[in-house]
C-alpha positions in Angstrom: 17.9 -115.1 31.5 20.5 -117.4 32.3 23.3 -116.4 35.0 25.4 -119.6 35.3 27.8 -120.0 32.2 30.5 -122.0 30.6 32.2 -119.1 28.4 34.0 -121.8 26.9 30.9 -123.2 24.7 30.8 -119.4 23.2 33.9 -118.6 22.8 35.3 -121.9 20.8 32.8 -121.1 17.9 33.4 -117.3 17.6 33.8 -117.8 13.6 30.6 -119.1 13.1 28.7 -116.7 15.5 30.2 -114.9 13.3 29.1 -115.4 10.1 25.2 -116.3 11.8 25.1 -112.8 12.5 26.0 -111.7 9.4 23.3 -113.6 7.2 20.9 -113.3 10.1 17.4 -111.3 9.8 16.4 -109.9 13.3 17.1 -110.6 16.6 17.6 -113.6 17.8 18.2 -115.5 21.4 22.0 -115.4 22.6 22.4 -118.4 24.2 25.3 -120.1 27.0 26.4 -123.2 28.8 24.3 -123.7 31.7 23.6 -126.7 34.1 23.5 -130.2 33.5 20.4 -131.8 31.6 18.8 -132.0 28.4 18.8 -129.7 26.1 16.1 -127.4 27.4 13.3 -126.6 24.7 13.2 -122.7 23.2 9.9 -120.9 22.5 10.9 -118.8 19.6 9.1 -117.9 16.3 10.1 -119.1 13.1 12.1 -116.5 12.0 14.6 -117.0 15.2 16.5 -119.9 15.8 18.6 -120.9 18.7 22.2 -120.4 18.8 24.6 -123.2 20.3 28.0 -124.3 20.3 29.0 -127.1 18.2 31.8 -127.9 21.2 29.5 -128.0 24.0 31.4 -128.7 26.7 29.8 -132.7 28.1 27.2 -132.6 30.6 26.2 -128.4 29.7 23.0 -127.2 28.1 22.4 -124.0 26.3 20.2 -121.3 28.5 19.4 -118.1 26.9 21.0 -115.0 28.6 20.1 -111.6 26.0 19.1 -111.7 22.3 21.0 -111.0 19.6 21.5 -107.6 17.8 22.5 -106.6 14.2 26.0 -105.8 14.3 26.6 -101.6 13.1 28.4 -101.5 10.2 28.6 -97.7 10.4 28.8 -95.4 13.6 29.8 -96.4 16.9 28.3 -98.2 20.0 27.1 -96.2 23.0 28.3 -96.4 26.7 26.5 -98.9 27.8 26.2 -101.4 24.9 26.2 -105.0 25.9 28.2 -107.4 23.8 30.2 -110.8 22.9 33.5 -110.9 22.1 33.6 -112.8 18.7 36.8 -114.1 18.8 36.9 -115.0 22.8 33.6 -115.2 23.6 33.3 -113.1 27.0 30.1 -111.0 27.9 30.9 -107.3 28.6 29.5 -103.6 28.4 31.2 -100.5 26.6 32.4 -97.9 29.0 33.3 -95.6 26.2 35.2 -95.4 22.6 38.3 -94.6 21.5 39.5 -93.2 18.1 42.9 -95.0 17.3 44.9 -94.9 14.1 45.3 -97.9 12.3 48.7 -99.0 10.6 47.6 -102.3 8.3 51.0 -103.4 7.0 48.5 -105.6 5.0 46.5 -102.6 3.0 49.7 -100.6 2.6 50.4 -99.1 -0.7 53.1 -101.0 -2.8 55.8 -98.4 -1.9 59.2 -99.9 -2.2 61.2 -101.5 0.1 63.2 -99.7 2.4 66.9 -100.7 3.7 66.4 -101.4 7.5 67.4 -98.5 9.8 68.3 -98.3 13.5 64.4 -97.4 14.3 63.5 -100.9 12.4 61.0 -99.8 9.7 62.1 -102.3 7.4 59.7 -102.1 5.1 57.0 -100.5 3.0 55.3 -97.0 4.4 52.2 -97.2 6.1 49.6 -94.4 6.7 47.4 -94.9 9.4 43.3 -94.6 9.7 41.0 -94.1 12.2 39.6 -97.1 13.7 37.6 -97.2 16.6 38.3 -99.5 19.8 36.3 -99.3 22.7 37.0 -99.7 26.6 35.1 -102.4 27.9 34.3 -104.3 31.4 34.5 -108.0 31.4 32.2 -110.3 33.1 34.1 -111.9 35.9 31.9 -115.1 35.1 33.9 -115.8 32.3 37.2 -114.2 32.6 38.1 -118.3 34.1 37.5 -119.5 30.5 39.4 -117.2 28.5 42.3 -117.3 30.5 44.3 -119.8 28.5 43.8 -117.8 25.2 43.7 -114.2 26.7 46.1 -112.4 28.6 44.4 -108.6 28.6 41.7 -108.8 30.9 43.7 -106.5 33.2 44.8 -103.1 32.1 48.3 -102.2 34.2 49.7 -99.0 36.0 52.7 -97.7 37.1 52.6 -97.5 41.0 52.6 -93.9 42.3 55.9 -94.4 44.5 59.2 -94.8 44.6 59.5 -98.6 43.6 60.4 -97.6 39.5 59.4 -101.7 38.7 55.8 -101.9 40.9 52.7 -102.0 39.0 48.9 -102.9 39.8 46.2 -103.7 37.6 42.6 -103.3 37.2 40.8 -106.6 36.8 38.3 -107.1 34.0 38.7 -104.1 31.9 40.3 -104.7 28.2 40.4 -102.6 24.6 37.7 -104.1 21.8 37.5 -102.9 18.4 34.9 -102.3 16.5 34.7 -105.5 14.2 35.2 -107.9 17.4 31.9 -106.5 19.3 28.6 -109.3 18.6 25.9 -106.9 20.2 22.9 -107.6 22.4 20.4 -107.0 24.8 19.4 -108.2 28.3 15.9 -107.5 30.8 18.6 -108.3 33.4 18.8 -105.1 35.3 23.0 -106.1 36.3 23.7 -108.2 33.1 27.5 -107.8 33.8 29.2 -109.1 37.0 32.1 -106.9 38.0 32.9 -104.9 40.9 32.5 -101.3 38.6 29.4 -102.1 36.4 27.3 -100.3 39.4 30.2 -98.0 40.1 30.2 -97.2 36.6 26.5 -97.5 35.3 22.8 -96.3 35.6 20.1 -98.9 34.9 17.4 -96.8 32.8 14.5 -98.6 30.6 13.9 -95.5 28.7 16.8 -95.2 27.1 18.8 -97.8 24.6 20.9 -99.7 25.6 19.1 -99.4 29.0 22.4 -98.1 30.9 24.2 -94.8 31.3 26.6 -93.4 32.1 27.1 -92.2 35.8 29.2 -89.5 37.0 31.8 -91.5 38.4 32.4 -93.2 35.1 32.7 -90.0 33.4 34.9 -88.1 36.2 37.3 -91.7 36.1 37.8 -91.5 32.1 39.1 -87.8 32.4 41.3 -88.8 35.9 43.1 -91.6 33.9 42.7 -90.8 30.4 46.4 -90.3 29.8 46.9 -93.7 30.8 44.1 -95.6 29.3 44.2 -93.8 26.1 44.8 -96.0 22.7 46.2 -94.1 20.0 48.2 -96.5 17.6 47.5 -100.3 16.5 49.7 -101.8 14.3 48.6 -104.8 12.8 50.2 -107.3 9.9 49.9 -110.7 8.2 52.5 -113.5 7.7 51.6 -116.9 6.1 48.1 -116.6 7.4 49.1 -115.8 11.2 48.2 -111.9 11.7 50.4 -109.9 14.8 48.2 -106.7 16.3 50.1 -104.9 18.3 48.7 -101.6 20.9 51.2 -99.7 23.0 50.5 -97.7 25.7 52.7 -95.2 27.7 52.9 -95.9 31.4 54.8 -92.9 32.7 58.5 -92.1 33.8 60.4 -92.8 37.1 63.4 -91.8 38.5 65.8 -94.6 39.4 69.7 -93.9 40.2 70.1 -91.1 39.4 68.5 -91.9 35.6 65.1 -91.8 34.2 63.1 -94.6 33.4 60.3 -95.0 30.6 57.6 -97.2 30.8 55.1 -98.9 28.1 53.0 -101.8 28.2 51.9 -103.1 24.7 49.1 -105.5 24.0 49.9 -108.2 21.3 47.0 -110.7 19.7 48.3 -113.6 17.2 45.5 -114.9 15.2 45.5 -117.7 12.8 43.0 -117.5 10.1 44.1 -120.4 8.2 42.5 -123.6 9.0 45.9 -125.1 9.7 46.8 -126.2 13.4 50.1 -124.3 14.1 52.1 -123.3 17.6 54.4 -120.4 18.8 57.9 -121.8 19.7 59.8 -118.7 19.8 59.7 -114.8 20.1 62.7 -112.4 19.1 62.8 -108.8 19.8 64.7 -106.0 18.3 64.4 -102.8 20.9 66.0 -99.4 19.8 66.0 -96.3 21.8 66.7 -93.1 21.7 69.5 -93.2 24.0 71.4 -95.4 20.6 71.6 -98.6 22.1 69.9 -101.6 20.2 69.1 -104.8 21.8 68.1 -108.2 21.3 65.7 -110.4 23.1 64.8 -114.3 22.2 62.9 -116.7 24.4 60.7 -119.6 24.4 57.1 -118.5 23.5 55.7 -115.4 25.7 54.3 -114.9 28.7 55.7 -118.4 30.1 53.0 -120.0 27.2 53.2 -121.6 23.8 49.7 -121.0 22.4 48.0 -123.6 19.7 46.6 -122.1 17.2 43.5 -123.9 16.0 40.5 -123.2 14.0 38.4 -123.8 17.4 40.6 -121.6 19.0 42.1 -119.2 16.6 43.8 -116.6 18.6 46.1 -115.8 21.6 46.1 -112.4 23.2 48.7 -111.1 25.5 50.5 -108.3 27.3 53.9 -107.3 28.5 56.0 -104.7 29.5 59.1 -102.4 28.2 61.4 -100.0 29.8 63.9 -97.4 28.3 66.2 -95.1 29.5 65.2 -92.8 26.8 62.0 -90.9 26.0 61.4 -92.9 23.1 62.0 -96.1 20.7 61.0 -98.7 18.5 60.3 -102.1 18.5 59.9 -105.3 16.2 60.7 -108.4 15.4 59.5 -112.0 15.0 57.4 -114.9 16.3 58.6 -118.1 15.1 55.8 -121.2 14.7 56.0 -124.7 14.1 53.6 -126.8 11.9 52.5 -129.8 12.9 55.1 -131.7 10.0 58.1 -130.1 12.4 58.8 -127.8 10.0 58.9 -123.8 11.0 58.0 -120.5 9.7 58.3 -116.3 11.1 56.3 -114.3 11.2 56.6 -110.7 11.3 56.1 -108.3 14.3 54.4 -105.0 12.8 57.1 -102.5 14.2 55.4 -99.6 16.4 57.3 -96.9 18.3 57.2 -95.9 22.1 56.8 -92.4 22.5 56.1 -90.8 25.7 53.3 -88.1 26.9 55.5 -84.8 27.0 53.1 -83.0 29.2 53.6 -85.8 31.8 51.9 -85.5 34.9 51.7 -88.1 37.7 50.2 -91.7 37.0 46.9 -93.0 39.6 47.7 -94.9 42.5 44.5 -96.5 42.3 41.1 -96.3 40.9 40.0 -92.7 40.9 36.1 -91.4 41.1 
């Protein structure tokens, strides 16, 4: 199995992994961007071929590193499920799942339109379902080549002292749902190279997938659960560009004399239009509780303005919020540009910060 990938070669031609798997009968080898040479030769039977990139990356080969497994259409992946991430194309494992509810502005019934109001639902109603998103670890291998079109490989905390603003992250963990997880297997015993996949899991050939859960993993979900949990995912469609948005509560701190909420919120843009088009501009609308209502416009996000392509059809990022209130809303718009000049908005699905009302202290680090 091969250890010495170019992520890049995977991730650029997520769509048609994609639709391989789907028509695909059996397993079949995964394959990455390796070293420099021809293209190495595959003993396979006829039933399997050989997956590669159509944008191999110049002087890279494919090497095999798992094989490919059908995809579950019902039912949910275990702890320890390896898998690619179809629309970025890193390797990772599943720690655990989470049950979120789903608000698809796109599938909402064709309620009528509602005057705006201070909280900024707009529009239609939408009733959430359950969807399931899992946490996952990231291979540090190929967090390099998804860092121009992913922003999430690092969940963030609050810091446990007095500084209201300081935060620290944990490298290499990120939220997958269900649709986005290409499964497979590996004989390598450490398939995953981060710093917790040890920490976290039990090599055991008896069982499948081959890796279980240890102790630690299980005492660290409980530890932090109030600040790793997913609950809502908002998600909507404009002209072909869909906006999925995941809040999550930080925790409170106390800061002159006041108290200070904190979310962070996880945002993915995703053109699935063949068209090339880029993000220009972002404008925020930010109620709270407290009454006031503000206003937020800016060039692009996160100091970025993403191309959205068919190779690379998505952008995934995260930010921060803070209230002086217990709760809020937010929404808004992204605005893009075609390549003919010409611009178009698209619509931010608007999702609510609420707090945890039995609030008790965030980590100050990673907790076993």
């Amino acid at each position: 199995m091969a250890s010495c990938v170019a992520r890049r070669a995977l991730a650029v031609g997520s769509r048609w992994w994609s639709r391989s798997l789907t028509a695909a009968r059996g397993s079949r080898p995964l394959c990455a961007a390796g070293g420099a040479g021809a293209f190495p030769p595959v003993a396979t039977t006829t039933t399997r071929r050989h997956l590669s990139s159509r944008n191999r990356p110049e002087g890279k080969v494919l090497e095999t590193v798992g094989v490919f497994e059908v995809p579950k259409q019902n039912g949910k992946y275990e702890t320890g499920q390896l898998f690619l991430h179809s629309v970025f194309g890193y390797r990772g494992v599943v720690l655990f799942p989470w049950q979120a509810r789903l608000y698809d502005r796109d599938v909402a019934s064709a309620a009528p339109e509602k005057a705006e109001n201070p909280a900024g639902h707009g529009s239609k109603e939408v009733k959430g379902k359950t969807h399931t998103y899992y946490q996952v670890l990231i291979d540090a291998r190929d967090c390099p080549h998804i860092s121009q079109r992913s922003q999430t490989e690092a969940v963030t905390f609050l810091a446990n002292h007095d500084d209201s603003r300081a935060l620290y992250a944990i490298p290499g963990l990120d939220y997958v749902s269900h649709e986005d997880i290409l499964p497979y297997t590996s004989t390598d015993q450490v398939p995953i190279q981060h710093e917790l996949f040890e920490r976290f899991l039990l090599y055991d050939q008896t069982k499948a997938p081959p890796f279980v859960a240890r102790e630690t993993l299980r005492a660290w979900q409980e530890k932090n659960h109030p600040w790793l949990e997913l609950s809502d995912v908002h998600r909507e469609t404009t002209e072909n560009i869909r906006v999925t948005v995941i809040p999550f509560y930080m925790g409170m701190r106390e800061a002159q004399n006041s108290h200070v909420y904190w979310w962070r919120y996880c945002i993915r843009l995703e053109n699935l239009d063949s068209d090339v088009v880029q993000l220009r501009e972002r404008h925020w609308r930010i109620f709270s509780l407290s009454g006031t209502l503000e206003t937020v416009r800016g060039r692009g996000v996160v100091g970025r303005e993403p191309v959205l392509s068919k190779e690379q059809p998505a952008f995934q990022y995260s930010s921060h919020v803070s209230l002086q209130a217990s709760s809020g809303h937010m929404w808004g718009t992204f605005r893009f540009e075609r390549p003919d000049g010409s611009h178009f908005d698209v619509r931010i699905p608007p999702f609510s910060l609420e707090s945890n009302k039995d609030e008790k202290t965030p980590p100050s680090g990673l907790h076993w």
